[in-house]
KELUM-499844 format. One record per residue (C-alpha): x, y, z. Coordinates in steps of 0.02 Angstrom, whole numbers, plus 32768, in hexadecimal, padded with zeros to 4 digits. Layout:
KELUM-499844
<site <X Y Z>>
...
This chain:
KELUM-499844
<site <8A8C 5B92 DF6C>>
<site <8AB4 5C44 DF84>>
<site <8B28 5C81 DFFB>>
<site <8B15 5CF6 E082>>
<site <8B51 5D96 E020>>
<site <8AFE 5D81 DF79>>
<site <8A45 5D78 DFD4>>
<site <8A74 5DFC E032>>
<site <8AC3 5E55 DF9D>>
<site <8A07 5E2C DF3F>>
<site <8999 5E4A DFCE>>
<site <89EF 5EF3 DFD4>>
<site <89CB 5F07 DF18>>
<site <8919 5EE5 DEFE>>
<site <88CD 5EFC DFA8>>
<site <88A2 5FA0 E001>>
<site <890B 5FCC E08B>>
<site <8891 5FD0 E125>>
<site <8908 5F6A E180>>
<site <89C5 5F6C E1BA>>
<site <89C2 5EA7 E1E0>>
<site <8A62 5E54 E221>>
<site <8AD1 5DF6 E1A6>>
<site <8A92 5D57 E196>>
<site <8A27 5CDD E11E>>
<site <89C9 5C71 E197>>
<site <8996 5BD1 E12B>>
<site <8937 5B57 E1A4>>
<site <8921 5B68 E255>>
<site <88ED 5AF3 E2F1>>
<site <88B6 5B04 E394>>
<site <8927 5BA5 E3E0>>
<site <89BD 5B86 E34C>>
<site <89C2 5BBF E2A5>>
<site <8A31 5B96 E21C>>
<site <8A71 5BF9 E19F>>
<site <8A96 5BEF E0D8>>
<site <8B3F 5BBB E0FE>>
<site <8B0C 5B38 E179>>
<site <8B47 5B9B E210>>
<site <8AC9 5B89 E29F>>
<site <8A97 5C22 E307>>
<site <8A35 5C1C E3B0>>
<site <89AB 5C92 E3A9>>
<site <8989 5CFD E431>>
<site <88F9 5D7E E3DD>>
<site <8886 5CFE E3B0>>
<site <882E 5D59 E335>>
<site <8817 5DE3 E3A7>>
<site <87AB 5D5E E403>>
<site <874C 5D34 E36C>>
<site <87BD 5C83 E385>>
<site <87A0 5C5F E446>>
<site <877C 5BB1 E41B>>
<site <8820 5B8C E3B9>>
<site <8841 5B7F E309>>
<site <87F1 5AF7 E2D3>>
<site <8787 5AAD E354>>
<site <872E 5A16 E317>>
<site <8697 5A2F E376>>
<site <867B 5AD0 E316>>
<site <86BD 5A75 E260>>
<site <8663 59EB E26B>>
<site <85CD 5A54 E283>>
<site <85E5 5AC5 E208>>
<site <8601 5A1B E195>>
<site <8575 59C9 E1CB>>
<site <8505 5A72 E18E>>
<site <8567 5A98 E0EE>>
<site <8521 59F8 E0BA>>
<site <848C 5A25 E0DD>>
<site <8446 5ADF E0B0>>
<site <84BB 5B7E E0D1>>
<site <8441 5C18 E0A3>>
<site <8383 5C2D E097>>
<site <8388 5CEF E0B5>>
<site <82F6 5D1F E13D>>
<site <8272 5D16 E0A7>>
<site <825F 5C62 E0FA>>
<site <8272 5BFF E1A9>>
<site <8302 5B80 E1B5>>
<site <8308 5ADD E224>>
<site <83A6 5B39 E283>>
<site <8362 5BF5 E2AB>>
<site <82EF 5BCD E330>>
<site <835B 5B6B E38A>>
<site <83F2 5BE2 E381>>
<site <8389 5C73 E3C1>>
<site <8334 5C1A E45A>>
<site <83F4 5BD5 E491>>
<site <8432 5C81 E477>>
<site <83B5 5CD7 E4CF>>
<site <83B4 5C5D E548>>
<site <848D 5C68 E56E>>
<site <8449 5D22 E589>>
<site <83C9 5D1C E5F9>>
<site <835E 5D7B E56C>>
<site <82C8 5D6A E4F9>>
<site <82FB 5D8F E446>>
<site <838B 5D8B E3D9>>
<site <839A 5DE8 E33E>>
<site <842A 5D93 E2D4>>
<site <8499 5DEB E25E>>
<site <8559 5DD6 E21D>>
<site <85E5 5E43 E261>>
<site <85F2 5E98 E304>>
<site <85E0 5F5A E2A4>>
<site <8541 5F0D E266>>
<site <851F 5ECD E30F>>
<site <853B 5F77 E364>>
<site <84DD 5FD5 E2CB>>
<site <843B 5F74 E2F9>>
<site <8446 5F9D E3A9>>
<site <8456 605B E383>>
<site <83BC 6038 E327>>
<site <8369 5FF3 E397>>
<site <8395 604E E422>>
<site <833E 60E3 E3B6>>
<site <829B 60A1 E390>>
<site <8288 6065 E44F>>
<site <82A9 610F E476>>
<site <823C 6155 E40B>>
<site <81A5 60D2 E426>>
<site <81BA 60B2 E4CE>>
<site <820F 6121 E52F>>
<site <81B6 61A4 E4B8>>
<site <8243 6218 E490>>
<site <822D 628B E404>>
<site <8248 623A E35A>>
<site <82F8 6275 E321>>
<site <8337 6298 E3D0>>
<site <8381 620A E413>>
<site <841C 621B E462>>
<site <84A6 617B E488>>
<site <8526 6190 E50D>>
<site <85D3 6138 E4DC>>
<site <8677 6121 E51D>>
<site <8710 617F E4F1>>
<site <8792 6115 E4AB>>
<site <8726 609C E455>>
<site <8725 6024 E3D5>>
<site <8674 5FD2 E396>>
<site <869C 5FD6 E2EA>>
<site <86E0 602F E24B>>
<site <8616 6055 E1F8>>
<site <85E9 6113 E1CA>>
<site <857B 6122 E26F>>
<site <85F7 60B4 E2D5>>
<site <8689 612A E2B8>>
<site <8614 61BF E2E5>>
<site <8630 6199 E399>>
<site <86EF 6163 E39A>>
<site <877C 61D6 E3D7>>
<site <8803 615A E364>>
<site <884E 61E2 E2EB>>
<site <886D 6152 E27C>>
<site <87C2 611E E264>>
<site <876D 61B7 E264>>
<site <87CD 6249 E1F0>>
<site <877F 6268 E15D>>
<site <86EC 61F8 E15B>>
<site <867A 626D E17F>>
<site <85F2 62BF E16A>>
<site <85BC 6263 E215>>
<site <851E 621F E276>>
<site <84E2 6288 E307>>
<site <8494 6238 E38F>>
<site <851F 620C E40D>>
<site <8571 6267 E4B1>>
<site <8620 621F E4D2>>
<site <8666 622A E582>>
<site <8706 61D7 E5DA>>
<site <8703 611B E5FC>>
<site <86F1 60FC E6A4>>
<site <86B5 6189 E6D9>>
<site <85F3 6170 E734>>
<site <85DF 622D E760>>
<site <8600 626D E6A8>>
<site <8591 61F3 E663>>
<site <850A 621B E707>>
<site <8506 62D6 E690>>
<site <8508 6289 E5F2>>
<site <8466 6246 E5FD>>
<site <83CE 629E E5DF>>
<site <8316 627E E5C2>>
<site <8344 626E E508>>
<site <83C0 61EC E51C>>
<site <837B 6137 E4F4>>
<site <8432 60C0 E51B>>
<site <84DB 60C6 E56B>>
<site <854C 605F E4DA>>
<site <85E7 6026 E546>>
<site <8661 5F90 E531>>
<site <8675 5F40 E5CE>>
<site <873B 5F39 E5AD>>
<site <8770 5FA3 E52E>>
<site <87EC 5F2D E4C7>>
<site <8828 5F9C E439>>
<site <884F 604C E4C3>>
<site <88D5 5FB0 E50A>>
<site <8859 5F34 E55D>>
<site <882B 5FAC E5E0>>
<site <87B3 5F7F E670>>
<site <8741 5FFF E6C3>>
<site <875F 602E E78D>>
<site <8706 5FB0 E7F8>>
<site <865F 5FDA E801>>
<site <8624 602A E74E>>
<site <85D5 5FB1 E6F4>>
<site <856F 5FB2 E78E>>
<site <854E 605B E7A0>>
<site <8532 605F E6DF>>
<site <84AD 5FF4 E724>>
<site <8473 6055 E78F>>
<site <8456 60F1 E726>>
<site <8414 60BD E6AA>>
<site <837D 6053 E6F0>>
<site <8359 60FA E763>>
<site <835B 6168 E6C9>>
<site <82EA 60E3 E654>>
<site <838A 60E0 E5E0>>
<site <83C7 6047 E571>>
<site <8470 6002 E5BD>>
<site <84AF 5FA8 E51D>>
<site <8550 5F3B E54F>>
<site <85CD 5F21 E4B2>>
<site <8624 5E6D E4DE>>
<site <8651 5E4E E429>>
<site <8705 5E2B E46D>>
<site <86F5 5E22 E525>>
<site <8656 5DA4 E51D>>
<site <864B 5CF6 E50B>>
<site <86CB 5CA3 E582>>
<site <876D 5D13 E55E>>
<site <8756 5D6E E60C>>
<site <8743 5CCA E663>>
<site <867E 5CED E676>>
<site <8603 5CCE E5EE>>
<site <85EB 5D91 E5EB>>
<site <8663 5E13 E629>>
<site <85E8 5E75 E672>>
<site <85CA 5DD6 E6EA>>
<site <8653 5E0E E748>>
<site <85F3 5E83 E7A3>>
<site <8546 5E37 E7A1>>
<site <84FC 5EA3 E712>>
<site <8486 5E77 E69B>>
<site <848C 5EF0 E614>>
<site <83DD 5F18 E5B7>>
<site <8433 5EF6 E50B>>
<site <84CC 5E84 E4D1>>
<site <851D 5E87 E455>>
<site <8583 5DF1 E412>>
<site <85F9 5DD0 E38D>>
<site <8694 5D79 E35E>>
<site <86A0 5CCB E3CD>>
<site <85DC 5CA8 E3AA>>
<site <8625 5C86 E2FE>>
<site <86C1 5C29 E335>>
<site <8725 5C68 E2C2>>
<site <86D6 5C10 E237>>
<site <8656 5C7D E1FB>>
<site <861E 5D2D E224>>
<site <858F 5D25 E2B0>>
<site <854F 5DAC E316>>
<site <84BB 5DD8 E365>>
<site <8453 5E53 E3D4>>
<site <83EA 5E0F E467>>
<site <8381 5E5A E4DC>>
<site <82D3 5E3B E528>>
<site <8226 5E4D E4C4>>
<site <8208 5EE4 E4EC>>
<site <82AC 5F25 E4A0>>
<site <82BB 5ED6 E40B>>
<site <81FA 5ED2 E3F0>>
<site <8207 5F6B E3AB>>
<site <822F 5F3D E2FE>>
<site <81B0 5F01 E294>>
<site <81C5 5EA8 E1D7>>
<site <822C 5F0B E158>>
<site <8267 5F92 E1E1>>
<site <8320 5F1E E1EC>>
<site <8378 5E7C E1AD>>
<site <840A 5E2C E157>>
<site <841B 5DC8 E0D0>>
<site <8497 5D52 E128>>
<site <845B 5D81 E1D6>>
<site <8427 5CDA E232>>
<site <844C 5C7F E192>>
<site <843B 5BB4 E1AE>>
<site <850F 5B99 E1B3>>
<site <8514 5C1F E235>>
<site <849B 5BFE E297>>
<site <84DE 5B36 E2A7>>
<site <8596 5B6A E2D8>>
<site <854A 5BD6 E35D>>
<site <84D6 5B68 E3A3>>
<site <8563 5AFA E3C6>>
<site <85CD 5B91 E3FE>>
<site <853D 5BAF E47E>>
<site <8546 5AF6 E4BC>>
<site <85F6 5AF5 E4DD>>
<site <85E4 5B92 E542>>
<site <8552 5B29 E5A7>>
<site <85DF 5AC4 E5E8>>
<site <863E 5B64 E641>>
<site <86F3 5AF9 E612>>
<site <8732 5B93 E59C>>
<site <86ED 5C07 E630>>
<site <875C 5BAF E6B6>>
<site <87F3 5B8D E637>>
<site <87E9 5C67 E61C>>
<site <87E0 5C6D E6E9>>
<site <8862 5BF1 E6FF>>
<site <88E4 5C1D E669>>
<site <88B8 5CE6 E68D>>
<site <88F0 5CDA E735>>
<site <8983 5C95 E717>>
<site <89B4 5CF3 E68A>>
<site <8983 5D9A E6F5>>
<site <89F1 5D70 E761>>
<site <8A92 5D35 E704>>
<site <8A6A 5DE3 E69A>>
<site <8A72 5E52 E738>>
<site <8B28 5E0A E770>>
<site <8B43 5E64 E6E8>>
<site <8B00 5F21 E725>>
<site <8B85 5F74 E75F>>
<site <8C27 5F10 E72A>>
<site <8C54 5FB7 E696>>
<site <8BE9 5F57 E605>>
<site <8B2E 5F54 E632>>
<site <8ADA 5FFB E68B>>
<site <8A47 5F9A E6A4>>
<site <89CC 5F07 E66A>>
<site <8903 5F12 E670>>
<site <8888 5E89 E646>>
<site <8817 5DFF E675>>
<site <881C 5D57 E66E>>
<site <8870 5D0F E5C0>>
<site <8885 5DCF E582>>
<site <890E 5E59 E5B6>>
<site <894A 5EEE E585>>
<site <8A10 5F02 E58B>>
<site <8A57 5FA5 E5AD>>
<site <8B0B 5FAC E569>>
<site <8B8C 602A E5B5>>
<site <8BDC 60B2 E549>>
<site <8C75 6071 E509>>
<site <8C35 5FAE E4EB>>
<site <8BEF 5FEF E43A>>
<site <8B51 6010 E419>>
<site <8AC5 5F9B E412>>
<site <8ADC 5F70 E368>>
<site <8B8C 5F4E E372>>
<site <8B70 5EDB E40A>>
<site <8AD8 5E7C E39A>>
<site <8B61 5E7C E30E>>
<site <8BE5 5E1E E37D>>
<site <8B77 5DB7 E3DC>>
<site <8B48 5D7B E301>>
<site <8BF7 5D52 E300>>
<site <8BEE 5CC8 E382>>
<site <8B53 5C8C E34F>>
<site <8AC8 5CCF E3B9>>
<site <8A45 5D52 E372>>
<site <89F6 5DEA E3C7>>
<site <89BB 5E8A E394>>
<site <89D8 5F37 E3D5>>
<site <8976 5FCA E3F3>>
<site <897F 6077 E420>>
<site <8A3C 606F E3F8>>
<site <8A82 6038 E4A2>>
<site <89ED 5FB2 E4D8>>
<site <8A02 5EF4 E498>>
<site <8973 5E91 E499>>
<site <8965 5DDC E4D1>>
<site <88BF 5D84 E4BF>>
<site <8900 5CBD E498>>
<site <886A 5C38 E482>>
<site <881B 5C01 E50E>>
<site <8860 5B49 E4E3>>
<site <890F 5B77 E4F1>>
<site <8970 5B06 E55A>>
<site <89D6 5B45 E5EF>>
<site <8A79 5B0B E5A0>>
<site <8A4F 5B6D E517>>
<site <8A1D 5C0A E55E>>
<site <8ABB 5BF5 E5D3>>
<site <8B16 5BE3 E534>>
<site <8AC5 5C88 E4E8>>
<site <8AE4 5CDE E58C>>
<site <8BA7 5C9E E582>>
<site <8BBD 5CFA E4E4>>
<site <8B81 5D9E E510>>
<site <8BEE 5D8F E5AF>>
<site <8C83 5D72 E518>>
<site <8C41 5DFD E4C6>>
<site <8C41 5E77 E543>>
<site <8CE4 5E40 E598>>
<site <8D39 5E4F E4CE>>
């Protein structure tokens, strides 16, 4: 067994540095703990950016995933398989839509809804062909793709990438009147995530998704909700944009339909969205594949049940509220979130948000920063309250050292 500095030492070596990960080897991993090479056990608060919001682990997820590995794990969409109907009428279903169009990561997932928000545009709304325009959001983060990265304001993911794709209008987050003159009779979607988790798990003002709403159903315009991170239970509703009664016309889903064991992600919306496409015009290899599709389908069920919705609700209060004693005590300037998410401001003078992730390594709890002052903690939604308490303990130590 290797120990933690000679896999860093050949990670380093032989892989491309795209990331500045913490300092540890994580070797196995259940429910909200993992366990290093070393056998030192850490209690992880990211959850795989909520990729993981069902634990590490879970055996409802394994033993489906078993139970199809046994079974047949890739047919490509050349032919049906017993699990790809099912998946895509429980999907659609959870959503309160028609179709789902199944593909791998979230930047695929996002790439397919620019896509499609196009050729709606084009064949329905009748724009002209090459004109369509996509309000976004700045601050935001949908991906690292070519296209994707045409519409972020990250300096980090952007520089020197380009040449890059036209198309998209970016205005502030939040903000319903610049948006309002954003949009004009060329513009076929409004791409927004309905908490922006990488800008430092910021939520809107009270009343924008709404008014998002609004516009866009007066102005015949696409309103195409990213909940890659923020869906599926982490908010403490099954969507985040439940949290003010809106139904988006597009969603698009990611990380937890996959339950951290393999990549899912999809893009669902009614017929006469996604009946646009016709054979050969999009796919995936992988995309609804019969291994994905079974670990979602079961992902789907145990979102049916609405416990991981009320353990978010539950937990998230609590943990909002033990964070905010915080707010004004010299260490925290302030803490946003939702449910079993939050954004951690730390005050000048605590060290910066990498520092603080660093320390909070040191006594065995993991988070990751963000926009150099912001810590980010997103545990899995079957963390224990003794746990969490315990996580919350050492970021008191932390801050207090």
């Amino acid at each position: 067994m290797s120990t933690t500095a000679d896999a860093i030492r050949s990670a380093d070596a032989h892989s491309a540095h795209t990331y500045h990960p913490l300092p540890v080897v994580v070797a196995s991993a259940e429910g909200a703990w993992m366990t290093d090479v070393e056998g030192r056990r850490y209690l992880d608060m990211l959850a795989g950016y909520s990729a993981l919001n069902f634990g590490h682990g879970n055996r409802r997820l394994i033993d489906a995933a078993r139970s199809q590995l046994e079974r047949v794990t890739l047919t490509s969409r050349a032919f049906h398989h017993d699990r790809f109907a099912d998946f895509c009428t429980e999907l659609a279903d959870l959503c309160g839509k028609e179709m789902v169009l199944p593909m791998n990561t979230g930047a695929e997932a996002v790439e397919t809804a620019v896509k499609t928000a196009r050729k709606w545009g084009y064949e329905v709304k009748g724009v002209p062909d090459g004109h369509a325009k996509i309000v976004v959001a700045a601050d935001n983060f949908h991906g690292r793709t070519t296209t994707i990265i045409s519409f972020s304001t990250d300096h980090d993911a952007r520089d020197h990438f380009g040449p890059y794709t036209p198309g998209f209008e970016i205005v502030p987050y939040g903000d319903l009147t610049a948006l309002s003159h954003a949009v004009t009779e060329n513009t076929v979607a409004v791409l927004l995530e309905p908490i922006q988790g990488e800008a430092g798990v910021l939520v809107p003002p009270a009343g924008y998704l709404s008014g998002v709403r609004e516009l866009t159903r007066e102005r015949n315009v696409l309103f195409m909700a990213d909940e890659i991170q923020s869906g599926l239970g982490r908010t403490g509703k099954t969507f985040a944009c439940e949290h003010e009664g809106v139904v988006p016309d597009v969603y698009i889903l990611g990380k937890a339909l996959g339950g951290g064991v393999v990549p899912v992600s999809a893009v669902v919306a009614d017929r006469d969205v996604l009946g646009v496409f016709r054979p050969g015009q999009h796919g995936s290899t992988f995309g609804g594949n019969p291994l994905a599709c079974a670990v979602a389908l079961e992902v789907v069920a145990m979102l049916r049940s609405g416990e991981f919705q009320q353990r978010a609700t539950e937990l998230g209060d609590h943990l909002h509220h033990e964070l905010g004693l915080l707010v004004g005590g010299g260490s925290v300037t302030a803490v946003r979130g939702r449910g079993l998410w939050a954004g951690v401001d730390i005050a000048p003078g605590h060290g910066t948000g990498r520092e603080v992730s660093e320390r909070l390594m040191d006594r065995r709890v993991l988070v990751k920063d963000t926009h150099g002052s912001t810590i980010r903690l997103a545990p899995p939604l079957v963390i224990s309250k003794e746990d969490l308490d315990w996580g919350l303990d050492q970021l008191r130590a932390v801050l207090a050292s």
